[in-house]
ROSE-680373 format. One line per 3 residues: number of its first residue (from 1); their letters; for each residue x, y, z of C-alpha. Coordinates in nm, 3 decimals. Example, Ala and Ser with C-alpha at 12.3 -4.5 7.8 and 13.67 -1.06 7.14 Angstrom:
BEGIN
1> AS> 1.230:-0.450:0.780  1.367:-0.106:0.714
***
This chain:
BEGIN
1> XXX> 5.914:-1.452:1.619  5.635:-1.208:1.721  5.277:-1.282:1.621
4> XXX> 5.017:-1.011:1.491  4.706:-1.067:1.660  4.399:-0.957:1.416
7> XXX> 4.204:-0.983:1.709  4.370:-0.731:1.931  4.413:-0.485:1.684
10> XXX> 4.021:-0.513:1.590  3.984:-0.439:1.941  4.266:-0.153:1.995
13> XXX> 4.107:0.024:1.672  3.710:-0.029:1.687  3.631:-0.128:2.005
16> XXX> 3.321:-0.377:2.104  3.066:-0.227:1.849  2.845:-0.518:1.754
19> XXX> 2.600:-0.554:1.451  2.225:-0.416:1.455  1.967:-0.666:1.361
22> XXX> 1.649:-0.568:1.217  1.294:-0.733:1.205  1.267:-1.012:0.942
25> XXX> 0.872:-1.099:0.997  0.693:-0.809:0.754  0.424:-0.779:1.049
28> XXX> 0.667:-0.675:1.284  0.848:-0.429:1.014  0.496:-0.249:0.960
31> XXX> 0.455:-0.242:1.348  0.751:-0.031:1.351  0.608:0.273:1.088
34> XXX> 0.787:0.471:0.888  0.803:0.338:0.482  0.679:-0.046:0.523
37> XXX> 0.362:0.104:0.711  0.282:0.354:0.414  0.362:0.119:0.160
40> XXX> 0.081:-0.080:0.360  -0.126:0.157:0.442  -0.143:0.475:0.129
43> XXX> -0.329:0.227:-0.147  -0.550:0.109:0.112  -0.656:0.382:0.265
46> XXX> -0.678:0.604:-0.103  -0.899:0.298:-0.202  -1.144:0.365:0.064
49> XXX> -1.140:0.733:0.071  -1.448:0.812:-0.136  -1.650:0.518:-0.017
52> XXX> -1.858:0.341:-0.296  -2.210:0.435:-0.431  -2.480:0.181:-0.502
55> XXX> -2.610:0.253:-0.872  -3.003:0.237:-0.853  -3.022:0.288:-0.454
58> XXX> -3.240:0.606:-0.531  -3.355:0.623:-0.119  -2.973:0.515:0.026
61> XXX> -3.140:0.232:0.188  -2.840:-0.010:0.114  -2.593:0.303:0.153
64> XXX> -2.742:0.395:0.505  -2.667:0.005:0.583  -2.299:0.035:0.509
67> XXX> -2.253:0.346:0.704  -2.386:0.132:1.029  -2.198:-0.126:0.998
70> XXX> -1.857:0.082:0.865  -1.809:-0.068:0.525  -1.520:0.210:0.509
73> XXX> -1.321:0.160:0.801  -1.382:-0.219:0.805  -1.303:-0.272:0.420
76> XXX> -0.943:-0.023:0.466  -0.801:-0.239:0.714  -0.945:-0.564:0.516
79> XXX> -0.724:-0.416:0.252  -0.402:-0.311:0.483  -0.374:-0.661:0.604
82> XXX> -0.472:-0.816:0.225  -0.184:-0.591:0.090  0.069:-0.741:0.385
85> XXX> -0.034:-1.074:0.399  -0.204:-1.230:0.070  -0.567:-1.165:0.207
88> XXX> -0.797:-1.157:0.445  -1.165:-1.150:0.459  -1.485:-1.027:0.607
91> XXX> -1.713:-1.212:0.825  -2.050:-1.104:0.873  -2.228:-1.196:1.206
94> XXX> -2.593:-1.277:1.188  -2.893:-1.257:1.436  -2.987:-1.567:1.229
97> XXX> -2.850:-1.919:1.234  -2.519:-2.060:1.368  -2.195:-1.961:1.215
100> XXX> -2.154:-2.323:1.091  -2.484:-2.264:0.902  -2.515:-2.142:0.514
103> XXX> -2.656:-1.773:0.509  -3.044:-1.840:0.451  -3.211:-1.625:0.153
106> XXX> -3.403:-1.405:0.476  -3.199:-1.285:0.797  -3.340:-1.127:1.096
109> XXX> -3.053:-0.835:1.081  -2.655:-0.847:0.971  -2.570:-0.692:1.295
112> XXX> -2.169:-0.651:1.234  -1.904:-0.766:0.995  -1.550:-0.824:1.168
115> XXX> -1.173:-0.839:0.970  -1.046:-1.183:1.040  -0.658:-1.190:0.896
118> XXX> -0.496:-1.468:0.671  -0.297:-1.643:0.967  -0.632:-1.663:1.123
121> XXX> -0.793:-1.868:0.860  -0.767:-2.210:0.715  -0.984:-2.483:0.531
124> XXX> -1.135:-2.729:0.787  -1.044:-3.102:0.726  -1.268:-3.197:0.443
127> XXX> -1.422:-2.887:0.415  -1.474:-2.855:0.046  -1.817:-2.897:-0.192
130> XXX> -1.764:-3.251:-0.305  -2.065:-3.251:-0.529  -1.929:-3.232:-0.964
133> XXX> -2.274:-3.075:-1.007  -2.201:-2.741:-0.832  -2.016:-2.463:-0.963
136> XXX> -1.832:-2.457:-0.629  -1.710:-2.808:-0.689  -1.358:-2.850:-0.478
139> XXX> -1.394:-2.508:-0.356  -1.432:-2.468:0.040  -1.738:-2.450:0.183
142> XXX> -1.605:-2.466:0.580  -1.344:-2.254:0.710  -1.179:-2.231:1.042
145> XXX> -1.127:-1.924:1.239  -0.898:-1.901:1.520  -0.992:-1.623:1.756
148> XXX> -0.714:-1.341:1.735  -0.637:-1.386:2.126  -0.741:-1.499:2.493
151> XXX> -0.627:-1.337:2.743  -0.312:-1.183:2.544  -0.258:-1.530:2.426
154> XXX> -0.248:-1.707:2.089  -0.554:-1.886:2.112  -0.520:-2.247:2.018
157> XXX> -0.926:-2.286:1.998  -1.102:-2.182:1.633  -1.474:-2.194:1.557
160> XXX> -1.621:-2.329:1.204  -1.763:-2.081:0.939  -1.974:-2.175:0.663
163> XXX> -1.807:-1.993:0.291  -2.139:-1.787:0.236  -2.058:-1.584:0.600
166> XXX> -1.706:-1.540:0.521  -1.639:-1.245:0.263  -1.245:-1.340:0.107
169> XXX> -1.056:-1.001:0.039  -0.784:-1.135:-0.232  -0.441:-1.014:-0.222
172> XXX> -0.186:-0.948:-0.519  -0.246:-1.246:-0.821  -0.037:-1.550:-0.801
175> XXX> -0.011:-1.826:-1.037  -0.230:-2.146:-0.931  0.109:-2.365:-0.884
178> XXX> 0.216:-2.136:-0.653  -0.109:-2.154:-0.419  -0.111:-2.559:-0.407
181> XXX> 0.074:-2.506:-0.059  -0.213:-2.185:0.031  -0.360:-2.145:0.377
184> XXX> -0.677:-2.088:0.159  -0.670:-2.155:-0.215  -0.802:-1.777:-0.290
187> XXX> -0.470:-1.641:-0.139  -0.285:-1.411:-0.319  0.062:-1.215:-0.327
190> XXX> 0.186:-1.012:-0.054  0.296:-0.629:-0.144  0.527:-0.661:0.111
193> XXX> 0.760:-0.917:-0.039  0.981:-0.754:-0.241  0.913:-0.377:-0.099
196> XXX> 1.023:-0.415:0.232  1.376:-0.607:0.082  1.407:-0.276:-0.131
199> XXX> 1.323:-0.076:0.222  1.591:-0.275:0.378  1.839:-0.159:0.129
202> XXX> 1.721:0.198:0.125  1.758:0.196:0.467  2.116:0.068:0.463
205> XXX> 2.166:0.330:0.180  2.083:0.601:0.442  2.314:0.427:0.672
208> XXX> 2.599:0.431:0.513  2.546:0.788:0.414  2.565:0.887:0.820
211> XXX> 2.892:0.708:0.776  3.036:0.874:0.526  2.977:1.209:0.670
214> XXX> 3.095:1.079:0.980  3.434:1.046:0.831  3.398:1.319:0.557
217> XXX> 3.707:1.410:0.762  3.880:1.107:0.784  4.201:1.129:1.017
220> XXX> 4.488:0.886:1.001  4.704:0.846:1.287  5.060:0.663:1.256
223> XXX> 5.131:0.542:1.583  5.515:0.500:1.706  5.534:0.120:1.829
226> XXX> 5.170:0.033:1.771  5.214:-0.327:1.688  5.464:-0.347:1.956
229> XXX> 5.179:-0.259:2.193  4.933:-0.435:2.051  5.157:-0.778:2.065
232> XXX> 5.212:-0.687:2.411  4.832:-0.688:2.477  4.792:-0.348:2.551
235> XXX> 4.504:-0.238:2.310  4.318:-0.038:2.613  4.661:0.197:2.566
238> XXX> 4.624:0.197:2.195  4.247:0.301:2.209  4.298:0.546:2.512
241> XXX> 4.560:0.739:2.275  4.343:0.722:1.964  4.044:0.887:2.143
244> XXX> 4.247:1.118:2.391  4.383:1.333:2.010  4.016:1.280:1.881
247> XXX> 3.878:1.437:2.205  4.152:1.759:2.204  4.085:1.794:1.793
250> XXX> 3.720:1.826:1.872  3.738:2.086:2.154  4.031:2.301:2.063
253> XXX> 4.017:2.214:1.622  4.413:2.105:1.694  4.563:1.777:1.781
256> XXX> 4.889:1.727:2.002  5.048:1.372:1.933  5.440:1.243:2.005
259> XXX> 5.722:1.340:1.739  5.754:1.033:1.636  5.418:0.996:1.525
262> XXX> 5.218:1.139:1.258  4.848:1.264:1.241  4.709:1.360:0.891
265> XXX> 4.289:1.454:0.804  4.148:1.367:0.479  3.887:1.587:0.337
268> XXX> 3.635:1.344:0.154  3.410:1.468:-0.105  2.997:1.372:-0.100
271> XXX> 2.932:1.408:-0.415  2.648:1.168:-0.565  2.554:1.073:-0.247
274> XXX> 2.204:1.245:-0.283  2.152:1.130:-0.617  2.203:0.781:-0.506
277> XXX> 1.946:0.818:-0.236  1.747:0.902:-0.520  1.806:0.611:-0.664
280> XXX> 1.710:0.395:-0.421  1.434:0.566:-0.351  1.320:0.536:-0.668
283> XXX> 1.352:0.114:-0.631  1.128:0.151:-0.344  0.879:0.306:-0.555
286> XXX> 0.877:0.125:-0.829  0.869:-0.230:-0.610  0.580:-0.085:-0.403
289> XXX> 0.393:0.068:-0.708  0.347:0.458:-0.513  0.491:0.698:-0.644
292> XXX> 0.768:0.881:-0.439  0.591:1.181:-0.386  0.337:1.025:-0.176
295> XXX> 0.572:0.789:-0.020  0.850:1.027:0.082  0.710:1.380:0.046
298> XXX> 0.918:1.490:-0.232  0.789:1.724:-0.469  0.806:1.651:-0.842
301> XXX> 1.090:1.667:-1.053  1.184:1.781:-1.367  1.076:2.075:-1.599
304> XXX> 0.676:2.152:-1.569  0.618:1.902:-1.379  0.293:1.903:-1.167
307> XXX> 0.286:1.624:-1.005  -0.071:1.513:-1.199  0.119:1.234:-1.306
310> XXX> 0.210:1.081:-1.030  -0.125:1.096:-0.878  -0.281:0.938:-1.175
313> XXX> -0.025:0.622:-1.165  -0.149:0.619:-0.776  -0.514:0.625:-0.854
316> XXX> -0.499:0.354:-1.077  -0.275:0.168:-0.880  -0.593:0.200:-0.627
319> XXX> -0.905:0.169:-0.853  -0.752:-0.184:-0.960  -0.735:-0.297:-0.565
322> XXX> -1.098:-0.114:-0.591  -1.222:-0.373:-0.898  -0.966:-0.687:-0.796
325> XXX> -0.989:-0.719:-0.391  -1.281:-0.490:-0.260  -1.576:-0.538:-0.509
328> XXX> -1.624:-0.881:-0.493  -1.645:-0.903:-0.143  -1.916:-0.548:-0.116
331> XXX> -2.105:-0.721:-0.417  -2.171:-1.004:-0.139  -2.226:-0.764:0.184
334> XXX> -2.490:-0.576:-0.031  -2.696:-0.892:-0.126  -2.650:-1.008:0.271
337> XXX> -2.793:-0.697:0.339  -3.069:-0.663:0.083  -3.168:-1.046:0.283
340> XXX> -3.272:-0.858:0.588  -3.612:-0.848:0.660  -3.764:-0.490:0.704
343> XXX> -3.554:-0.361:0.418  -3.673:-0.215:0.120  -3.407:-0.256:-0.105
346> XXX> -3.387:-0.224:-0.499  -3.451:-0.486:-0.706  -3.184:-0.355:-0.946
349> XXX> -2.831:-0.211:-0.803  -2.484:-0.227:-0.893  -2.161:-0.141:-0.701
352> XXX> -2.050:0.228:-0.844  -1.679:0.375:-0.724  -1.687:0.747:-0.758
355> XXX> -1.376:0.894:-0.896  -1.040:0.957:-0.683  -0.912:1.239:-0.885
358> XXX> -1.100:1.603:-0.734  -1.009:1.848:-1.068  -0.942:2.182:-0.878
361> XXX> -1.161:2.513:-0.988  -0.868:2.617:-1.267  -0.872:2.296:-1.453
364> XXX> -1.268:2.293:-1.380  -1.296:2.594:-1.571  -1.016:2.500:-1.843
367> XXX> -1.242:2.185:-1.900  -1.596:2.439:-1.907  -1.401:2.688:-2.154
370> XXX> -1.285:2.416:-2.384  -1.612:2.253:-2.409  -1.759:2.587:-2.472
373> XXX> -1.454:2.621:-2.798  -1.606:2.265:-2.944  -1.981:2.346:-2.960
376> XXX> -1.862:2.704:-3.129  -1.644:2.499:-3.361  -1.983:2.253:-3.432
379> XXX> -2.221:2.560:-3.438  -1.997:2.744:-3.720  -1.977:2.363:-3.899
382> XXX> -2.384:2.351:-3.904  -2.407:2.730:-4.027  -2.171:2.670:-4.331
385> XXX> -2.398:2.315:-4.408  -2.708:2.577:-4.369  -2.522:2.840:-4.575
388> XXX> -2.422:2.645:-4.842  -2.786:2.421:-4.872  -2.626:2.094:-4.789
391> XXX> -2.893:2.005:-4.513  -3.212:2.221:-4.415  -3.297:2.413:-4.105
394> XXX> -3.536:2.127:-4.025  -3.249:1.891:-4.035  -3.083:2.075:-3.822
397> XXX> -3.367:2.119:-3.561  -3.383:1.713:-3.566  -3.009:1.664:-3.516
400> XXX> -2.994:1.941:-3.233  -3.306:1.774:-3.091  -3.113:1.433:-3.091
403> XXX> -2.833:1.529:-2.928  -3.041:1.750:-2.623  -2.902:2.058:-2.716
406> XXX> -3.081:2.397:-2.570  -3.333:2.189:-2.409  -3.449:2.037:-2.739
409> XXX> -3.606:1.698:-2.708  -3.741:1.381:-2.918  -4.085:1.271:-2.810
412> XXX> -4.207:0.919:-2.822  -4.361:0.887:-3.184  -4.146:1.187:-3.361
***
């Protein structure tokens, strides 16, 4: 009785194609570009754009500090690898004391800070404040640093770093049960989780599509005697006949095949294949929190739509990695800098983000004319109260005076 052999027709039919793999470790998925490395990179980097101003620095002594020692370029990459990994963190180096050491009230000079990444850090062996009368009770106070590489090795040596030198950069919240197994017990969630499985599957979305137009034109070919052939072992026949009329259809648009055999091309349709792409695309941006206008370039859709929108979702997207991960971490680089000696800092500052959104000169001016339209509106209300005797000119003069209109002002005493 003659046996079909699944195996030989796979082969007569398809060939030896084998199965892609792809890059499982998020680090090496960024490496690569393309969407993981903007959904990385975008909030990071829109974070740091604008830099931060220091409220009550009247001579930029502290700002002039964070320009040497690029608080900018250092604090965008803390973020980039905070957003892929949980966190990371700043460490400042010293002219004064011994990493080991806590960071005395007066340093010589905070000559650098460096980026050390989560999968460099960890708590040294019984490296926590064991005293109940600190507020840092069972939080670390020593952490240990392995050195990024030797030599283009994985170094296997670290180095000890007292808390107070090492700035934490926190990633995405997690719940405390889920940080009980932590490299570091301020680690947070990473943005790449559950964005770069979306990726995946937008990716095999786009895949799939090449195969569908591929065989938009699908041809089926009946074959006299195929499983004759194919039971005889003869699949290199099979496959030399299959591509020999896909060869002639492709150069001369006609096929020539045996009379007993039969060769017939489906037309497939592609409708709501772009609207599916869509979709996906969409899953990517909701997972990853950017909107897909920055993320893919597309322009807005929908009727008057501007686009303002999704740049305002972005930009607060941003100012909370601004308040949640960067802040706390400049709030300590600006007192170790106000430590040095030979700096004149402010007694008083505070850590001031200046606004992401830049209004362009036509909503400028729609903003100057309707501010204009309200004080008419509140000049015509104070004539008709002057008009009608329900307060007197004096009145008036006081209440314009309180509110510094037309360079009216109340004087200490009046």
């Amino acid at each position: 009785m003659p046996t079909y052999k699944e195996d030989g027709y796979r082969s007569a039919l398809i060939g030896n194609s084998r199965r892609r793999s792809f890059a499982i470790d998020p680090a090496e998925q960024y490496a690569r570009g393309g969407i993981e490395a903007r959904v990385i990179d975008v909030p990071a980097d829109v974070a740091m754009s604008r830099g931060v101003n220091i409220d009550g620095d009247d001579e930029r002594i502290i700002e002039s500090e964070l320009e040497r020692i690029d608080l900018v370029g250092n604090m965008s990459e803390a973020l980039r690898w905070a957003r892929l990994d949980g966190g990371s963190a700043l460490l400042l180096l010293t002219d004064t004391g011994m990493l080991s050491d806590p960071l005395p009230d007066t340093i010589g000079k905070l000559n650098e800070i460096n980026v050390i990444e989560l999968h460099q850090l960890t708590v040294a062996p019984g490296g926590y404040y064991n005293d109940p009368t600190l507020s840092s009770y069972g939080q670390p106070e020593f952490y240990q640093v392995r050195p990024a590489n030797v030599g283009g090795q994985q170094s296997q040596a670290y180095f000890i770093v007292h808390e107070s030198r090492l700035l934490p950069v926190r990633g995405e919240s997690l719940p405390t049960r889920m940080k009980m197994s932590a490299r570091v017990p301020w680690q947070g969630r990473s943005a790449a989780d559950a964005s770069f499985d979306t990726i995946s599957r937008y990716r095999e979305s786009l895949r799939l599509s090449m195969e569908v137009l591929k065989r938009k034109q699908q041809a089926v070919h009946k074959m006299s005697g195929l499983a004759e052939l194919i039971q005889n072992g003869q699949e290199d026949l099979v496959r030399k006949r299959v591509d020999l009329v896909d060869d002639v259809r492709s150069l001369m648009n006609g096929v020539a095949v045996d009379a007993e055999d039969d060769y017939t091309v489906y037309d497939q349709g592609l409708s709501g294949i772009r609207e599916l792409i869509g979709e996906f695309q969409i899953a990517v941006s909701a997972d990853s929190g950017i909107p897909v206008t920055s993320l893919f370039g597309r322009s807005s859709g929908g009727l008057n739509s501007t686009g303002e929108g999704d740049l305002e979702g972005l930009y607060d997207m941003c100012e909370g990695i601004q308040r949640t991960s960067a802040q706390p971490a400049i709030v300590r680089l600006v007192d170790a800098i106000t430590r040095q000696r030979g700096i004149n800092a402010p007694d008083k500052w505070s850590v001031e983000w200046p606004s992401l959104w830049t209004p362009t000169d036509a909503q400028q001016a729609d903003t100057r004319l309707k501010n204009a339209q309200a004080m008419k509106a509140e000049a015509d209300s104070r004539m008709i109260d002057l008009d009608t005797g329900t307060v007197t000119g004096d009145e008036v003069r006081d209440q314009l005076a309180r509110d510094g209109l037309y360079g009216m002002e109340i004087g200490d005493g009046d």
